[in-house]
Biopython code that builds the backbone (N, CA, C, O; Angstrom):
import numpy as np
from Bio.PDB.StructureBuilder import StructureBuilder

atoms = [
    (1, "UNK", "N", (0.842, -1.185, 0.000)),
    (1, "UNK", "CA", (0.000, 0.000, 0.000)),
    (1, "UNK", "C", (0.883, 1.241, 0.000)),
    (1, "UNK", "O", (2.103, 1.108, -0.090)),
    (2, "UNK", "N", (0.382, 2.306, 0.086)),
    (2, "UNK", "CA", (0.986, 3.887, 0.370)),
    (2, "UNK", "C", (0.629, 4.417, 0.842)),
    (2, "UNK", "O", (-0.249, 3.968, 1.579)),
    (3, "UNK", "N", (0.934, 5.887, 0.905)),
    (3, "UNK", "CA", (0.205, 6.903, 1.383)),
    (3, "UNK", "C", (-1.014, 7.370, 0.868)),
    (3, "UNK", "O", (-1.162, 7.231, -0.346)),
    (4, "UNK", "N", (-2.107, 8.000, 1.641)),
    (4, "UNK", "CA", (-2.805, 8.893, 0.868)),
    (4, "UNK", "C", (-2.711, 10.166, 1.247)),
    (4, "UNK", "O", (-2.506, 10.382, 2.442)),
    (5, "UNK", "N", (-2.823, 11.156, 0.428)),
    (5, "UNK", "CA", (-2.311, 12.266, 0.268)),
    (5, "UNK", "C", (-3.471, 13.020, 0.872)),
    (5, "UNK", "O", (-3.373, 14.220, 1.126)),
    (6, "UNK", "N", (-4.266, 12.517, 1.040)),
    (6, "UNK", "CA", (-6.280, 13.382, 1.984)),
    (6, "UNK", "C", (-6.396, 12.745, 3.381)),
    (6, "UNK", "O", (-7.188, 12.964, 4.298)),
    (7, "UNK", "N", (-5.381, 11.906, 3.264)),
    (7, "UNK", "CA", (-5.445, 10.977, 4.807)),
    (7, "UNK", "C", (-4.907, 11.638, 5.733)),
    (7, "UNK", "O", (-3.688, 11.800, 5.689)),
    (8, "UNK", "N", (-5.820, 12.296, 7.017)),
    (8, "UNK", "CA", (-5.097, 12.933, 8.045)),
    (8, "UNK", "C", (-4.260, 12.005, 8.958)),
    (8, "UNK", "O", (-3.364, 12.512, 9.633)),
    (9, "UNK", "N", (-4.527, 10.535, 9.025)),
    (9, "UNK", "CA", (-3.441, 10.144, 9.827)),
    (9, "UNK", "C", (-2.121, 9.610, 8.888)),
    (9, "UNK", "O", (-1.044, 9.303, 9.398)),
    (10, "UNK", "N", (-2.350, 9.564, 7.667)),
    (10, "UNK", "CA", (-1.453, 9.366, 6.914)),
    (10, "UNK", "C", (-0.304, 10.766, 6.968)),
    (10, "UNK", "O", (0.922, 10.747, 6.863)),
    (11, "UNK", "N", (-1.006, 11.642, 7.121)),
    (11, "UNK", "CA", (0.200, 13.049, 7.201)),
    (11, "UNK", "C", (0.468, 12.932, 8.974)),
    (11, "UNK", "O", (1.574, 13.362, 9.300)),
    (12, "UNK", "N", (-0.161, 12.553, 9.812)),
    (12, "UNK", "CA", (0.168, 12.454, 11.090)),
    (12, "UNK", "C", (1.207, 11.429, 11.324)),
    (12, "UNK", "O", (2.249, 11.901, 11.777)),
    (13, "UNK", "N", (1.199, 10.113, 11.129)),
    (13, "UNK", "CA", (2.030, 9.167, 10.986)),
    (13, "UNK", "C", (3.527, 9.398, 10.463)),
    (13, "UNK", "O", (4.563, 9.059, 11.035)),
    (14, "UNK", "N", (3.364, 10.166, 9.034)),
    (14, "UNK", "CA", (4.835, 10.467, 8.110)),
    (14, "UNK", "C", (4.953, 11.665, 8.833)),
    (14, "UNK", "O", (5.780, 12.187, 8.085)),
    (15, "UNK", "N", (4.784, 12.422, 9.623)),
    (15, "UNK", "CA", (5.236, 13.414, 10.007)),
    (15, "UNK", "C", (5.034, 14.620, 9.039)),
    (15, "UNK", "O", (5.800, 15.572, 9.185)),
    (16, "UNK", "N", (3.791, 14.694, 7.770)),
    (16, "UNK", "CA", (3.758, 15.580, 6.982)),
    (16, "UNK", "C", (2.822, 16.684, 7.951)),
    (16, "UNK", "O", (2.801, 17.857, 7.577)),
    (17, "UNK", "N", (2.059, 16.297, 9.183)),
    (17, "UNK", "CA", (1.405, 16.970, 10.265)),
    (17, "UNK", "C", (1.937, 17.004, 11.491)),
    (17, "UNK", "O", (1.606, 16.020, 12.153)),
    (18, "UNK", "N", (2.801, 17.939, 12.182)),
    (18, "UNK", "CA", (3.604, 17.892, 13.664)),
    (18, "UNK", "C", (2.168, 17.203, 14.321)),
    (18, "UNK", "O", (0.960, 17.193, 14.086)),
    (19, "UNK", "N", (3.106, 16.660, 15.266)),
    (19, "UNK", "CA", (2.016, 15.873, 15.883)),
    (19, "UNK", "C", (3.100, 15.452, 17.394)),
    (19, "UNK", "O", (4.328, 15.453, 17.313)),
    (20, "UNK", "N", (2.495, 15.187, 18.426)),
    (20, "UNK", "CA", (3.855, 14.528, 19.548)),
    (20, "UNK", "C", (3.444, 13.501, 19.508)),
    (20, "UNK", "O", (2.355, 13.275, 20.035)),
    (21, "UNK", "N", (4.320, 12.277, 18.726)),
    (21, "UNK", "CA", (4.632, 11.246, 18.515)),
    (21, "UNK", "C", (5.028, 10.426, 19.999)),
    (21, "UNK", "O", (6.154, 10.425, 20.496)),
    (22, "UNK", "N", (3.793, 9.722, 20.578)),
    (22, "UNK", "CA", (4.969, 8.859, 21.546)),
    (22, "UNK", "C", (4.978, 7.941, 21.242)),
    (22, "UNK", "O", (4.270, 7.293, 22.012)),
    (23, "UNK", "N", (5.448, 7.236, 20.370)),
    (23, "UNK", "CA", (5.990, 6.024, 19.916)),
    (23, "UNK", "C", (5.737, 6.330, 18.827)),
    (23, "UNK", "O", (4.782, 7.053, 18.544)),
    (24, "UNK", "N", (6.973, 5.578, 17.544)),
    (24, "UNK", "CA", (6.897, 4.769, 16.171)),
    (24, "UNK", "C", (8.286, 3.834, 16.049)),
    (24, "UNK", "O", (9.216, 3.949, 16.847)),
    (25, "UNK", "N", (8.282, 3.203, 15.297)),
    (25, "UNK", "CA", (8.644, 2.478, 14.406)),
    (25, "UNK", "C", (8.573, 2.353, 13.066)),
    (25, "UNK", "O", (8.099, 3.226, 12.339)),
    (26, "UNK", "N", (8.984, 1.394, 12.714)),
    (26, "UNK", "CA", (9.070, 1.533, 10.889)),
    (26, "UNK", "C", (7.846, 1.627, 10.346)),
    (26, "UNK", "O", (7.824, 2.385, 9.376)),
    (27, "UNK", "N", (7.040, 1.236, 10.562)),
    (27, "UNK", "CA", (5.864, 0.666, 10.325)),
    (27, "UNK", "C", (4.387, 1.356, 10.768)),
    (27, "UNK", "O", (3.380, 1.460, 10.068)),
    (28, "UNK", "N", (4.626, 1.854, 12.365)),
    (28, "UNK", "CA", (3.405, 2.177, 12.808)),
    (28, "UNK", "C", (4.014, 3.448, 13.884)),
    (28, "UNK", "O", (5.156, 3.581, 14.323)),
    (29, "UNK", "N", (2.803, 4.290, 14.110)),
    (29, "UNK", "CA", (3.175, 5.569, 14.846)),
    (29, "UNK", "C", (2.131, 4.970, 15.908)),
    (29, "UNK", "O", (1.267, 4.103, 15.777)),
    (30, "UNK", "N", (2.619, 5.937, 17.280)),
    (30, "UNK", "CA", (0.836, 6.134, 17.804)),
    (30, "UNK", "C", (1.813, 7.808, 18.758)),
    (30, "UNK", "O", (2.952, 8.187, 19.030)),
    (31, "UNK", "N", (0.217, 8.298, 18.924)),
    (31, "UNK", "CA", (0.070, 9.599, 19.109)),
    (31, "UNK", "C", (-1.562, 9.576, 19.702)),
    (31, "UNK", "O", (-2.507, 8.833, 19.436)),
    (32, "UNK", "N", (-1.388, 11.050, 20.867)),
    (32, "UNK", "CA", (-2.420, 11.001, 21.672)),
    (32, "UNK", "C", (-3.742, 11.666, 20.753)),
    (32, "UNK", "O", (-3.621, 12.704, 20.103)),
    (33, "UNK", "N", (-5.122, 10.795, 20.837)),
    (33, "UNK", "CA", (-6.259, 10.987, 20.120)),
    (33, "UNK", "C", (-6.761, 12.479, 20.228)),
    (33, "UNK", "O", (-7.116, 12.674, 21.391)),
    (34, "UNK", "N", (-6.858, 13.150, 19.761)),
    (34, "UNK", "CA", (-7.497, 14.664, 19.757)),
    (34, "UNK", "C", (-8.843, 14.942, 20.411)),
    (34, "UNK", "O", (-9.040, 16.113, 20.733)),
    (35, "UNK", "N", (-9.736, 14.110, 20.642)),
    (35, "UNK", "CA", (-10.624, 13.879, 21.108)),
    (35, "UNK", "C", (-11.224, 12.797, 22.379)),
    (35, "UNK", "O", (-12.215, 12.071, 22.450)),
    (36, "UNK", "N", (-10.342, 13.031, 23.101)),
    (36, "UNK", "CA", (-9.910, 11.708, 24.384)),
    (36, "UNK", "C", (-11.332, 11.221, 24.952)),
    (36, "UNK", "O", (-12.366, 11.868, 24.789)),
    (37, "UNK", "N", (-11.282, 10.428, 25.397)),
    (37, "UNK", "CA", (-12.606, 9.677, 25.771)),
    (37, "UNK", "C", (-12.355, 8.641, 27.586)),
    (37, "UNK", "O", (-13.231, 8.253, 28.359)),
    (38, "UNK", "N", (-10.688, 8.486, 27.699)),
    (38, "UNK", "CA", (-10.309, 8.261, 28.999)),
    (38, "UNK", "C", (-9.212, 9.189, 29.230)),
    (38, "UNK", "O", (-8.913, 10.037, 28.389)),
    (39, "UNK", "N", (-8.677, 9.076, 30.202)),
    (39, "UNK", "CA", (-7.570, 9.950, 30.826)),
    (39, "UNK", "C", (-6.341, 9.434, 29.925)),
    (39, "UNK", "O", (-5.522, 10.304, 29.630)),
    (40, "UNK", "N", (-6.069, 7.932, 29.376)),
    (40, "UNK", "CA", (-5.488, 7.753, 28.571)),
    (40, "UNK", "C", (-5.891, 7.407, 27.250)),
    (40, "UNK", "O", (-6.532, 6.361, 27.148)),
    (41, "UNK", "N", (-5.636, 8.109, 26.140)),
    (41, "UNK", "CA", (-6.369, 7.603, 24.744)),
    (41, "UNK", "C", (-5.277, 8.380, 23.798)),
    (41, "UNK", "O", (-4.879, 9.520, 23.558)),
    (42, "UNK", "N", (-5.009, 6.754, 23.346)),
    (42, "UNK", "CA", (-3.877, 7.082, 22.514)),
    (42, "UNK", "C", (-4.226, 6.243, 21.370)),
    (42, "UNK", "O", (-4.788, 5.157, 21.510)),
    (43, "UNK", "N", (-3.834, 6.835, 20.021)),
    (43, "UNK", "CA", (-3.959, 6.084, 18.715)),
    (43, "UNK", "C", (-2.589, 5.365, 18.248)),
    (43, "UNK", "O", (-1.565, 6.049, 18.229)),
    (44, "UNK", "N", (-2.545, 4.124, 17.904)),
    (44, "UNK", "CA", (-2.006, 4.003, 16.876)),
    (44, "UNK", "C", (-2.185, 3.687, 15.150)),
    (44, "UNK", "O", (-2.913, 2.872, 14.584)),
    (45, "UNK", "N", (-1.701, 4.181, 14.873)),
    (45, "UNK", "CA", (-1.990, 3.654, 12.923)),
    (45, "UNK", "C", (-0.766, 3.533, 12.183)),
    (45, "UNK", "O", (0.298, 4.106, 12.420)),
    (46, "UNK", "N", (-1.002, 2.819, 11.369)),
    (46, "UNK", "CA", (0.079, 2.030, 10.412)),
    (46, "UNK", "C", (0.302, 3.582, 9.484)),
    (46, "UNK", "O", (-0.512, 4.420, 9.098)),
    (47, "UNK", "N", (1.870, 3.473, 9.356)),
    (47, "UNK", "CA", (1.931, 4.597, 8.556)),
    (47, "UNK", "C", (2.038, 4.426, 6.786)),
    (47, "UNK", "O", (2.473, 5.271, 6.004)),
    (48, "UNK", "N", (1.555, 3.212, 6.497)),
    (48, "UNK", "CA", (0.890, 3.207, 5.149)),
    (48, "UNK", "C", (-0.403, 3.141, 5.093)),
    (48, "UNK", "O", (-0.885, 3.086, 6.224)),
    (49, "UNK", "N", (-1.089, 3.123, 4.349)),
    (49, "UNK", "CA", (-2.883, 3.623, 4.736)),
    (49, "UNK", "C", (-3.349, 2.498, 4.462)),
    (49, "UNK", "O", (-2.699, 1.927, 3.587)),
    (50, "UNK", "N", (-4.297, 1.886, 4.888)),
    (50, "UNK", "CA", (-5.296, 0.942, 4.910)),
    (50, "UNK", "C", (-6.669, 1.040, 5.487)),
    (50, "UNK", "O", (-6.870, 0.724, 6.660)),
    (51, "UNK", "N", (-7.517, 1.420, 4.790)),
    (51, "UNK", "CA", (-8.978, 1.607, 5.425)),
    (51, "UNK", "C", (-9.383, 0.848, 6.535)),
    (51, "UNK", "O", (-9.580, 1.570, 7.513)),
    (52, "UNK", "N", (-9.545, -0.133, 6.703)),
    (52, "UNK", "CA", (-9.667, -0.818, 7.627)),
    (52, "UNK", "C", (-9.005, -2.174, 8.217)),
    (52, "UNK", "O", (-8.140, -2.667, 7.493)),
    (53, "UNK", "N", (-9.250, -2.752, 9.260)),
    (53, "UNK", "CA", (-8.582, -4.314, 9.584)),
    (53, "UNK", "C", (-9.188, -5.405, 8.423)),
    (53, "UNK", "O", (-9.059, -6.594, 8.712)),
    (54, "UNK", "N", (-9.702, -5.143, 7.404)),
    (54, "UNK", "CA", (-10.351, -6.339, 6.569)),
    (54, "UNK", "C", (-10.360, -5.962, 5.527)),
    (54, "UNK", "O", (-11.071, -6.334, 4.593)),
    (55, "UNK", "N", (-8.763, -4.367, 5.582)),
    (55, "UNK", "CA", (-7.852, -4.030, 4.295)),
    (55, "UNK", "C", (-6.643, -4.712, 3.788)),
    (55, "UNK", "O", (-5.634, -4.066, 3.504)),
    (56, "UNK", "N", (-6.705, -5.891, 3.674)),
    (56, "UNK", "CA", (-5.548, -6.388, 3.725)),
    (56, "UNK", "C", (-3.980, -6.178, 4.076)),
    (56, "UNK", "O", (-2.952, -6.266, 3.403)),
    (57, "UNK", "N", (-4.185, -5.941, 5.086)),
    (57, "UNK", "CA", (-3.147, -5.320, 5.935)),
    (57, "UNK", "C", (-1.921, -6.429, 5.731)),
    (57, "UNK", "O", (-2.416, -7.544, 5.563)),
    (58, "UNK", "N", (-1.008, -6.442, 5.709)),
    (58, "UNK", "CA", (0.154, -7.436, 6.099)),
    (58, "UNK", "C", (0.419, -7.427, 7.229)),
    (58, "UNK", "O", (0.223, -6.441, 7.940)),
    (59, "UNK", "N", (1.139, -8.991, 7.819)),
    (59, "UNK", "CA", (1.281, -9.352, 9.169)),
    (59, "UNK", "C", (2.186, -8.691, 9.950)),
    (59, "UNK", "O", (2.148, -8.570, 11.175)),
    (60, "UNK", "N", (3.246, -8.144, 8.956)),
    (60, "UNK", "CA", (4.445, -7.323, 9.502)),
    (60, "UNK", "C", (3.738, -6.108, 10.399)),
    (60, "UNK", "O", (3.653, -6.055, 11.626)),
    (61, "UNK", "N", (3.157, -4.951, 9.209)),
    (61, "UNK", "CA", (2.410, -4.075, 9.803)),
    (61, "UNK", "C", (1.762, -4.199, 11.305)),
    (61, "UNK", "O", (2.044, -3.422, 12.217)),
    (62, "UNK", "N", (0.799, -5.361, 11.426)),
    (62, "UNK", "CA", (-0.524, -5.584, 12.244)),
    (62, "UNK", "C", (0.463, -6.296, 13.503)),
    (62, "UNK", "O", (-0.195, -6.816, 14.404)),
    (63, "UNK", "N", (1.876, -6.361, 13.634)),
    (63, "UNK", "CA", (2.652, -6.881, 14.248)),
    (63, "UNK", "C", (3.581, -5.541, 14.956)),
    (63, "UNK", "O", (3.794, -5.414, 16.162)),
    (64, "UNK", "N", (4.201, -4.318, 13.527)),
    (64, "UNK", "CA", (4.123, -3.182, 14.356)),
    (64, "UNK", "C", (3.417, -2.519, 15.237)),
    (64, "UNK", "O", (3.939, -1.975, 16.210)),
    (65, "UNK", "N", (1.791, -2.488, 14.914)),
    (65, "UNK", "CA", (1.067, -2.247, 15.440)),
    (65, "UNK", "C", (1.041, -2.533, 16.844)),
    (65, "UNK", "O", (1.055, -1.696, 17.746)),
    (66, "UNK", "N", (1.003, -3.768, 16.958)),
    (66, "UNK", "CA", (1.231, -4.501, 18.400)),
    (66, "UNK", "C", (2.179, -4.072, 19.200)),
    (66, "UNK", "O", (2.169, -3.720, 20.379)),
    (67, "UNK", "N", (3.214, -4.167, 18.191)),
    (67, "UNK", "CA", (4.247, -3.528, 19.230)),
    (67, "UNK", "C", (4.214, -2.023, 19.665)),
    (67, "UNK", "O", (4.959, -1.718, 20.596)),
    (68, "UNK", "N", (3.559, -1.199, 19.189)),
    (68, "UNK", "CA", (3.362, -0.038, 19.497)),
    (68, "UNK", "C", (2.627, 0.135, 20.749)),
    (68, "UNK", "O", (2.959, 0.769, 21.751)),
    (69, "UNK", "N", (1.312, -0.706, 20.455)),
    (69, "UNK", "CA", (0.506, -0.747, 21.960)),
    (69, "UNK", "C", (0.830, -1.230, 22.707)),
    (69, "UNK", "O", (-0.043, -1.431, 23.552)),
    (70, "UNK", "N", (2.237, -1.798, 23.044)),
    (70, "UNK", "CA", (2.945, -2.722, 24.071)),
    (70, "UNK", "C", (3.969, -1.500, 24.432)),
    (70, "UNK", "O", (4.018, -1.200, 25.625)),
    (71, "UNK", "N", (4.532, -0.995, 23.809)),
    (71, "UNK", "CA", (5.725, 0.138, 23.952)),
    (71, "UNK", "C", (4.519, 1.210, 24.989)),
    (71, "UNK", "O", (4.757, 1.681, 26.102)),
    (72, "UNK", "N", (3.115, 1.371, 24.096)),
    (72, "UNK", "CA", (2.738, 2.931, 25.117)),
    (72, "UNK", "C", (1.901, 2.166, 26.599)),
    (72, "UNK", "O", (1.982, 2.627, 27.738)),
    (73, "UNK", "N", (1.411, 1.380, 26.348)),
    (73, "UNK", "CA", (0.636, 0.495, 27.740)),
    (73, "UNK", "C", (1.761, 0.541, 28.701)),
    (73, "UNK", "O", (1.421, 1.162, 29.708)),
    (74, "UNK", "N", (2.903, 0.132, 28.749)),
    (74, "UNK", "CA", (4.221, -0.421, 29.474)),
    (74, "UNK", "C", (4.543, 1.030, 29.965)),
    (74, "UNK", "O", (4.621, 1.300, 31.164)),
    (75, "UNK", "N", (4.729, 1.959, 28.956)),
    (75, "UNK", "CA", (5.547, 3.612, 29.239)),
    (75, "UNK", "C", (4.455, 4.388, 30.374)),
    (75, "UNK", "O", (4.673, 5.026, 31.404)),
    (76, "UNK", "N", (2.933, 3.926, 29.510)),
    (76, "UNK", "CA", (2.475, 4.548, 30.682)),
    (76, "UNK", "C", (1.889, 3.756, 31.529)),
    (76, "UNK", "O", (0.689, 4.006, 31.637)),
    (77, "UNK", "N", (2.229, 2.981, 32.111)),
    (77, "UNK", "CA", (1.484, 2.018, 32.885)),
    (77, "UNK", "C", (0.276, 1.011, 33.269)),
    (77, "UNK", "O", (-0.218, 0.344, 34.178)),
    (78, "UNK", "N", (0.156, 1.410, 31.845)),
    (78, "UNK", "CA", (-1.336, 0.355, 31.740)),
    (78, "UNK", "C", (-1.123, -0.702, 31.894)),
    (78, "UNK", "O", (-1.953, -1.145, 32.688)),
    (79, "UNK", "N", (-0.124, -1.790, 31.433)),
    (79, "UNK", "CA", (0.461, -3.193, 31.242)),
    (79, "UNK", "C", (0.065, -3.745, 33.155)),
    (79, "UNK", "O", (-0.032, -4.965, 33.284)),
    (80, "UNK", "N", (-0.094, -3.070, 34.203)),
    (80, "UNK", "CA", (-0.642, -3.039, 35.275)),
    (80, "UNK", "C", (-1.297, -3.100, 35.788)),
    (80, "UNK", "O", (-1.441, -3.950, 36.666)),
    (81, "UNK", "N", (-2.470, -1.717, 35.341)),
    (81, "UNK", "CA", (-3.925, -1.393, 35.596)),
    (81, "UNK", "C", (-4.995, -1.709, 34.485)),
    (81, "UNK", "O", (-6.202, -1.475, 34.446)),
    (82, "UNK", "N", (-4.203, -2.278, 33.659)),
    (82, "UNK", "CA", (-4.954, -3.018, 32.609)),
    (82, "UNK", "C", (-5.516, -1.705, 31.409)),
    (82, "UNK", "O", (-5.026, -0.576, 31.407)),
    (83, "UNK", "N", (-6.164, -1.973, 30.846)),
    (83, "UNK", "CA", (-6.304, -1.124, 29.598)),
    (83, "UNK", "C", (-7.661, -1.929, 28.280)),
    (83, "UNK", "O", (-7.669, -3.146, 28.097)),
    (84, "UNK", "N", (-8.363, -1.260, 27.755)),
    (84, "UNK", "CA", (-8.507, -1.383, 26.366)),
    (84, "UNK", "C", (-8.177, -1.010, 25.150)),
    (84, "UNK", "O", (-7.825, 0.163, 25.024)),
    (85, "UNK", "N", (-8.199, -1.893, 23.933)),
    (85, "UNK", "CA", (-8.067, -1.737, 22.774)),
    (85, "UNK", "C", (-9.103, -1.744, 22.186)),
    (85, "UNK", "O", (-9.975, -2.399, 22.757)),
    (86, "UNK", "N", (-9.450, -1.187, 21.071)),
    (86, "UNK", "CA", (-10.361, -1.131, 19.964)),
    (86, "UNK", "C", (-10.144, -0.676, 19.097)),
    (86, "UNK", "O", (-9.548, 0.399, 19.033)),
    (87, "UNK", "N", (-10.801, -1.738, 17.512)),
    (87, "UNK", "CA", (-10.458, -0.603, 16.215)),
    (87, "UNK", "C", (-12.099, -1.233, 15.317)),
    (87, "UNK", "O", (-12.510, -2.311, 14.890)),
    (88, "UNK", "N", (-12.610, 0.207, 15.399)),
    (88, "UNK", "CA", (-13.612, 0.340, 14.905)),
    (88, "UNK", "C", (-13.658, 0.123, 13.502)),
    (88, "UNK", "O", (-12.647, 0.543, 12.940)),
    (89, "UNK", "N", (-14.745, -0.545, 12.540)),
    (89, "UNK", "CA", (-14.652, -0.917, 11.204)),
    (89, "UNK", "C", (-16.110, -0.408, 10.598)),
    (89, "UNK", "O", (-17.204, -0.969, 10.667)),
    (90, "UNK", "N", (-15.770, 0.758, 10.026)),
    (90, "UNK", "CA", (-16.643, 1.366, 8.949)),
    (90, "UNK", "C", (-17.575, 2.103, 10.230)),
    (90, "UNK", "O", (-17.630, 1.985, 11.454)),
    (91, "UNK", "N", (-18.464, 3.173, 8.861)),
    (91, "UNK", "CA", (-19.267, 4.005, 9.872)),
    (91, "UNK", "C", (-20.318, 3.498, 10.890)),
    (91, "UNK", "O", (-20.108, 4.015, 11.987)),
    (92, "UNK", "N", (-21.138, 2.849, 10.892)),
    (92, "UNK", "CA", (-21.812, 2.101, 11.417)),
    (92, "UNK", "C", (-21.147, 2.014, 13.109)),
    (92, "UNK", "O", (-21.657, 2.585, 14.073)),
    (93, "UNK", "N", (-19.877, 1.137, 13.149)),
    (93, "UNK", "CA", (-19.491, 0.978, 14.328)),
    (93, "UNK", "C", (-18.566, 2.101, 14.660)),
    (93, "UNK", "O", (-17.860, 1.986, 15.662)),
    (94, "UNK", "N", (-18.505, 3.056, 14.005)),
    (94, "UNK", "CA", (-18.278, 4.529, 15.102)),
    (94, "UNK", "C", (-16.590, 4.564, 14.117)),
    (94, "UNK", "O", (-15.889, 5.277, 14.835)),
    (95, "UNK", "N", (-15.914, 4.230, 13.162)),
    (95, "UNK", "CA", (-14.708, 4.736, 12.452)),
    (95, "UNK", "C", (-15.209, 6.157, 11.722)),
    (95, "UNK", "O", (-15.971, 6.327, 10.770)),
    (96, "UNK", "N", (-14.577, 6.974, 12.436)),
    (96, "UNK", "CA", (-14.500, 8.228, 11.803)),
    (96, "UNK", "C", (-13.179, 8.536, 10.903)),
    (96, "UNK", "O", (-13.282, 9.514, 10.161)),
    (97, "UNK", "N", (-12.057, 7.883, 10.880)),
    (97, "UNK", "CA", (-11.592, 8.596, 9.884)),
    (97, "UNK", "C", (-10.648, 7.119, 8.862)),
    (97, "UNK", "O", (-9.638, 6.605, 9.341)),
    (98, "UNK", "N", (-11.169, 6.712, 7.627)),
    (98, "UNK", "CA", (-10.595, 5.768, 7.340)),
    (98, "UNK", "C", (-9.257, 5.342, 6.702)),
    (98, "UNK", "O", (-8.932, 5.159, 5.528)),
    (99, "UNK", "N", (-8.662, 5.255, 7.745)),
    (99, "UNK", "CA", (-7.293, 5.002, 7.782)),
    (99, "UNK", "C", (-7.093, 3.688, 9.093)),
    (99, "UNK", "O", (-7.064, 4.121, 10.246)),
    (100, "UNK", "N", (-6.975, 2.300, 8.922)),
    (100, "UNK", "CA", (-7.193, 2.050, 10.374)),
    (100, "UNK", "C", (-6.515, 2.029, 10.972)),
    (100, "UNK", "O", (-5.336, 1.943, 10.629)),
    (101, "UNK", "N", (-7.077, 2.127, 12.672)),
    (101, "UNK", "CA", (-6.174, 2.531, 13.869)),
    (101, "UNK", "C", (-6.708, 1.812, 14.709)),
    (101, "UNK", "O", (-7.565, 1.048, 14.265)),
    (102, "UNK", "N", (-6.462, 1.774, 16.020)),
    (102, "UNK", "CA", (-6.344, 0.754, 17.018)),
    (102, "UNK", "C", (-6.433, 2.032, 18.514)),
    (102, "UNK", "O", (-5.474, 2.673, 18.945)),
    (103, "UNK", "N", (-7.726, 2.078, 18.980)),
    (103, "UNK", "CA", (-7.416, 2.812, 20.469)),
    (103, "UNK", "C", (-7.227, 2.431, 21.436)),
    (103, "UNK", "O", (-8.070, 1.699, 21.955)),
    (104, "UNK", "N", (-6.016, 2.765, 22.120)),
    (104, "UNK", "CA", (-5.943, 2.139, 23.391)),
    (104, "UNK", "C", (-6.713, 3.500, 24.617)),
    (104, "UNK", "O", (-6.774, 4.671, 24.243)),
    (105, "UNK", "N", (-7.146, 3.135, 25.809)),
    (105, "UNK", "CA", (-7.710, 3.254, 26.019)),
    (105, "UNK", "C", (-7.650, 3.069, 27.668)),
    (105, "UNK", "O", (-8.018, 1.978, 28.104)),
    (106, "UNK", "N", (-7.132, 4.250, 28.760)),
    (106, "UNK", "CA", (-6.968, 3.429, 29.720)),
    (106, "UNK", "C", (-6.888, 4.716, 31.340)),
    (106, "UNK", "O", (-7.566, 5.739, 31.427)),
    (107, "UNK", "N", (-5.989, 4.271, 32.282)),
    (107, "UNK", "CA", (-6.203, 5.453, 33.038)),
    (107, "UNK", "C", (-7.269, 5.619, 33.741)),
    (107, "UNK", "O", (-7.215, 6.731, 34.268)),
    (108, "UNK", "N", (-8.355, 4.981, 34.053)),
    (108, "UNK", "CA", (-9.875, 4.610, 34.526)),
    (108, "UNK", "C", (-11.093, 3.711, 34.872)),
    (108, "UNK", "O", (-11.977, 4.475, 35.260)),
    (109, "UNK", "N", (-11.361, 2.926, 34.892)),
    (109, "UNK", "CA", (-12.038, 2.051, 35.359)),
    (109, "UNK", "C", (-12.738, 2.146, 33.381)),
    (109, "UNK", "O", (-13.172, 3.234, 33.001)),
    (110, "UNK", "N", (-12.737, 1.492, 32.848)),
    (110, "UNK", "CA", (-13.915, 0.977, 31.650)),
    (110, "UNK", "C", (-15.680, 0.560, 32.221)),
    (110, "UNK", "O", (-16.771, 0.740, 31.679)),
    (111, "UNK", "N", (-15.412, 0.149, 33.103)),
    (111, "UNK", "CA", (-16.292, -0.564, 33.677)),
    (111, "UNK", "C", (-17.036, -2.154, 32.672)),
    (111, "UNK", "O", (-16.392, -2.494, 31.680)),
    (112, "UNK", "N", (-17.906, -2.707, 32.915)),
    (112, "UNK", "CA", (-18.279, -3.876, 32.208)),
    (112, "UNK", "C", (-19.385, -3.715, 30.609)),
    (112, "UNK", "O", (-20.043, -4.600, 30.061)),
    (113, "UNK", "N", (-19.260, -2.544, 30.300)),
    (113, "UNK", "CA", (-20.194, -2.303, 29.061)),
    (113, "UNK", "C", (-20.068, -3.005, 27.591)),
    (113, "UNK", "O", (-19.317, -3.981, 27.624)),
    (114, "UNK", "N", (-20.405, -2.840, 26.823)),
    (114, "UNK", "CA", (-19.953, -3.637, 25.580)),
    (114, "UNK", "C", (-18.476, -4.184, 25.025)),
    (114, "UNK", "O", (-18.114, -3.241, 24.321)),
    (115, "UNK", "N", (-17.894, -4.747, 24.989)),
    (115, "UNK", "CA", (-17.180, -5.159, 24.525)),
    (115, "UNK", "C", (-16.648, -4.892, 23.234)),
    (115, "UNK", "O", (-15.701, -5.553, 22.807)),
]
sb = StructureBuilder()
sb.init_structure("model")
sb.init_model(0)
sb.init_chain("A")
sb.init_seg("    ")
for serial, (resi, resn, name, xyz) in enumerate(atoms, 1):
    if name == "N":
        sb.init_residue(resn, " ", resi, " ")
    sb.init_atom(name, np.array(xyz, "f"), 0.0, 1.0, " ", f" {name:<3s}", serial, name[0])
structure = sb.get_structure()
């Protein structure tokens, strides 16, 4: 895949948008969500574009990925107090911008709601 050139996390990721990067790798960035929803909410996304998880992503990528949410859970202490992930697929289940990403999610009690 590549870039897209209308993709805001695609210019967030390559650094074509300053952004405070806490974590990347070759492969995948993550950076804090603009619109937070816990005390911790952080994105990551692959910095080649792929609409969604059922974009044929390669394993390498979906493996950076991982490692990204292991690098920011650990830095900030979630790997402890535990944490969620989620990556929303298409409008319906709440993806607002299609490029996919993965929220982690943490810093607070979730409590037992949907899954």
């Amino acid at each position: 895949m590549a870039k897209d050139n209308d993709c805001i996390f695609c210019k967030l990721a390559n650094g074509d948008i300053p952004t405070n990067l806490l974590y990347e790798n070759d492969l995948a960035a993550a950076f804090a969500d603009a619109n937070p929803q816990a005390p911790v909410h952080v994105l990551v996304v692959p910095k080649d574009h792929y609409a969604n998880i059922i974009d044929g992503i390669p394993a390498d990528v979906l493996a950076a990925m991982v490692d990204a949410v292991d690098h920011v859970a650990r830095e900030r202490g979630l790997d402890k107090a535990g944490f969620r992930t989620i990556m929303n697929t298409g409008e319906a289940a709440g993806q607002t911008v299609n490029h996919v990403h993965m929220h982690i999610l943490g810093g607070t009690s979730l409590g037992e709601g949907l899954l």
